[in-house]
C-alpha positions in Angstrom: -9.0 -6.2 70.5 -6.7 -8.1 68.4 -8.5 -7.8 65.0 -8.2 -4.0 65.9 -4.7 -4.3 66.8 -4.0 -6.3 63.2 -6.5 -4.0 61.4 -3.4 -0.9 62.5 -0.7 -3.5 61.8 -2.1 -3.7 57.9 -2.8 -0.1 57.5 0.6 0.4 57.7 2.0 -2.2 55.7 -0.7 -1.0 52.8 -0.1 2.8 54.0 -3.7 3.6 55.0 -3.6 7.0 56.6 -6.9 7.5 57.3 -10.9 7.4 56.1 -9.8 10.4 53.8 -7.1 9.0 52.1 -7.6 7.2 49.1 -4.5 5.1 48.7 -4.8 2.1 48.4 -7.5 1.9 46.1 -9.0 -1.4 47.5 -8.9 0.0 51.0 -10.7 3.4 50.0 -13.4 4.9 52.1 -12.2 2.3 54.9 -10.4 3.9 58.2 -7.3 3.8 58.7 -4.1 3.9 60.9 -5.5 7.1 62.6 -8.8 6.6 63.5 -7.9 2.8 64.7 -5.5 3.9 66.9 -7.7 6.4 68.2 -10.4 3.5 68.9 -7.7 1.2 70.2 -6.4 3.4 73.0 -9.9 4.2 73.7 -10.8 0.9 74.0 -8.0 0.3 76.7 -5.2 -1.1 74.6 -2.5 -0.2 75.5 0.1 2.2 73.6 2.9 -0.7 73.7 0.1 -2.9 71.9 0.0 -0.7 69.3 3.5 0.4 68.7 4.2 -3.6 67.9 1.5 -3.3 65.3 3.3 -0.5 64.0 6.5 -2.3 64.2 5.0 -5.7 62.6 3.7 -3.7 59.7 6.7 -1.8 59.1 8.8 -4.8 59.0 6.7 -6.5 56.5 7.0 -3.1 53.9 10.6 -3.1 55.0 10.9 -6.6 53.9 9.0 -6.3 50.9 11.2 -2.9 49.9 13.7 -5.7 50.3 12.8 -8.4 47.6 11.8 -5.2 45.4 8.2 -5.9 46.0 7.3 -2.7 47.5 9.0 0.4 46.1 10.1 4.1 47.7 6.2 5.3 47.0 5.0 2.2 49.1 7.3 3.0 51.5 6.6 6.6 51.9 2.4 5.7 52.7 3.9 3.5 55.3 6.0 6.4 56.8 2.6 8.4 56.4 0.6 6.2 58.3 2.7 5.4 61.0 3.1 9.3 61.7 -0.4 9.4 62.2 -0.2 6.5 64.8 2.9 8.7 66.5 0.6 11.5 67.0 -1.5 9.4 69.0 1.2 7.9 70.9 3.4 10.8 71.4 2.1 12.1 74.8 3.4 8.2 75.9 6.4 8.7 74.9 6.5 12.5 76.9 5.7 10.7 80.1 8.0 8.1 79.8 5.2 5.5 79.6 6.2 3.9 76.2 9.7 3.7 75.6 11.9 3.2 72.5 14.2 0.8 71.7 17.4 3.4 71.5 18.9 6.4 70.1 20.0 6.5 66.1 21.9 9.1 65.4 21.7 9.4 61.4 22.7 11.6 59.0 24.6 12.3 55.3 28.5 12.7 55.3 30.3 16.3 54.6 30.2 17.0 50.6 27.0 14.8 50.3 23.5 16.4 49.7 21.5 13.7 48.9 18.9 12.7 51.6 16.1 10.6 49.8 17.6 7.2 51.4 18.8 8.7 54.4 14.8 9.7 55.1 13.7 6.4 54.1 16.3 4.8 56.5 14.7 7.5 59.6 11.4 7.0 58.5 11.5 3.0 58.6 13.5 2.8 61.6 11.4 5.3 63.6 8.4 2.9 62.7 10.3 -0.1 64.1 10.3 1.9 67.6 13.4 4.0 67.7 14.6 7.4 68.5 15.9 8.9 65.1 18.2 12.1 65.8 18.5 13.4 61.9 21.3 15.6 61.7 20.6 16.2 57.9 23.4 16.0 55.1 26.5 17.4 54.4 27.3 16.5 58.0 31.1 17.2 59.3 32.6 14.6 61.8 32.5 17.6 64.6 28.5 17.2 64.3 28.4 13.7 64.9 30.6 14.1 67.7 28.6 16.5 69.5 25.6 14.5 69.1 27.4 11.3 70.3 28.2 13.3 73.4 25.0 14.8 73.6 23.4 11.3 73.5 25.1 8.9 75.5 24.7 5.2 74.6 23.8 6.5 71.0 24.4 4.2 67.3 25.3 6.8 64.4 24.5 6.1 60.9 26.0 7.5 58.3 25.1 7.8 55.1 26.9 8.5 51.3 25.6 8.1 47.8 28.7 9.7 46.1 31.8 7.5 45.5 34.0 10.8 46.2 32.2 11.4 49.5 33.3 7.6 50.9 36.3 9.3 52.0 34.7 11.5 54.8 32.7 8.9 55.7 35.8 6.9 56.3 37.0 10.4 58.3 34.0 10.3 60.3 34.3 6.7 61.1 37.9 7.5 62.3 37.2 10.4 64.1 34.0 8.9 66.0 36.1 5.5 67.3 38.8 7.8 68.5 36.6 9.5 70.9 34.1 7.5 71.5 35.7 3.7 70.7 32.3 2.1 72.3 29.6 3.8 70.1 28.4 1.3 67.1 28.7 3.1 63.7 26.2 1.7 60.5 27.0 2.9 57.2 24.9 3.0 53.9 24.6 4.1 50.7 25.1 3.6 46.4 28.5 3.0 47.1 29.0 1.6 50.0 29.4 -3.1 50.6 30.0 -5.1 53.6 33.8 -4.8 52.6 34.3 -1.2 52.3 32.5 -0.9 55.6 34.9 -3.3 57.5 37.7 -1.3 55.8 36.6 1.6 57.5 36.1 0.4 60.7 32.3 0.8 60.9 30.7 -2.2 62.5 27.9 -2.6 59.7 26.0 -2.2 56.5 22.8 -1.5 55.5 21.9 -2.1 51.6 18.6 -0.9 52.6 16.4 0.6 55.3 15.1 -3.0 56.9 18.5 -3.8 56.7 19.2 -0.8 59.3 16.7 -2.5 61.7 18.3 -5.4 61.7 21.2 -4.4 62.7 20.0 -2.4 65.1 17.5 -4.6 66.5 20.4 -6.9 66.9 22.8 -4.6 68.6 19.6 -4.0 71.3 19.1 -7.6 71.9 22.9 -8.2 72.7 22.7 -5.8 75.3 
């Protein structure tokens, strides 16, 4: 059982969907995340089992995307594979039998239409177990309000790859702490450093999607 489990762990650090897919080319013709998760619940495993293989395996890509030794196509496959393990595990989650880790509530400022690293962030934090609420882009602070009060307990992320946009993420910023002082806020994007971040009152940044899980894995632990 735990060569199966680290069989769905590498499938989705190499991004092998399934039997079909033929990416990567040294793994072609060999199954893949979805019929070994398929086999794995079957076998009795259990559905928390597997969702730290898909964690483990994410983290690794994540950390690879990292170093710049695994790039946005990498990363995609991964994203690929581990939806194929959530359509396994979804009924578990509908019962309340597997549970995430917490609620990310993620999107691209007002003025901003680019979503490409937004998505990446989603995809690579809903692989490391977490509830991703994507509001989309071009996102007004009255948006991220609602869905702060629409989901209590909540961490927004905000995201911004135009220097001219940094402003309404700062607005955003303001306008979430002067509601809701308590909810964590992580921002991202081209423009965006550890500085600019503390400047506007946000209480991290991400250079890059692993570094999203970090932060929030740490946040989760401190609770």
């Amino acid at each position: 059982m735990d060569e199966l489990i680290e069989k769905i762990g590498n499938c989705i650090e190499r991004g092998k969907v399934d039997k079909t897919s033929p990416y990567p080319n040294d793994m072609k013709g060999m199954e893949g995340a979805d019929e070994l998760t398929a086999q794995a619940l079957a076998a009795g495993i259990g559905p928390d089992a597997v969702l730290q293989a898909c964690n483990n395996g994410m983290k690794r890509i994540g950390e690879k995307f990292s170093r710049n030794e695994a790039f946005i196509p990498e990363l995609l496959m991964s994203a690929k594979s581990m939806n194929a393990v959530m359509a396994h595990l979804k009924p578990f989650f509908q019962s309340g039998s597997v549970k995430t880790k917490g609620k990310l509530v993620l999107g691209t400022v007002a003025g901003d239409l680019h979503d490409i690293g937004k998505n990446l962030v989603s995809m690579v934090v809903e692989g490391n177990g977490w509830e991703v609420i994507d509001l989309g882009v071009d996102v007004k602070p009255a948006k991220f309000i609602q869905a702060v009060k629409e989901n209590p307990g909540c961490i927004v992320g905000l995201s911004a790859l135009l220097t001219t946009t940094m402003v309404n993420m700062s607005k955003t910023v303001n306008e979430i702490k002067t509601l809701y002082p308590e909810t964590n806020i992580i921002v991202g994007g081209a423009p965006l450093s550890m500085q600019a971040a503390e400047k506007m009152g946000a209480d991290g940044y991400a250079p890059d999607p692993q570094g999203a899980v970090t932060f929030l894995n740490h946040l989760n632990a401190a609770r």
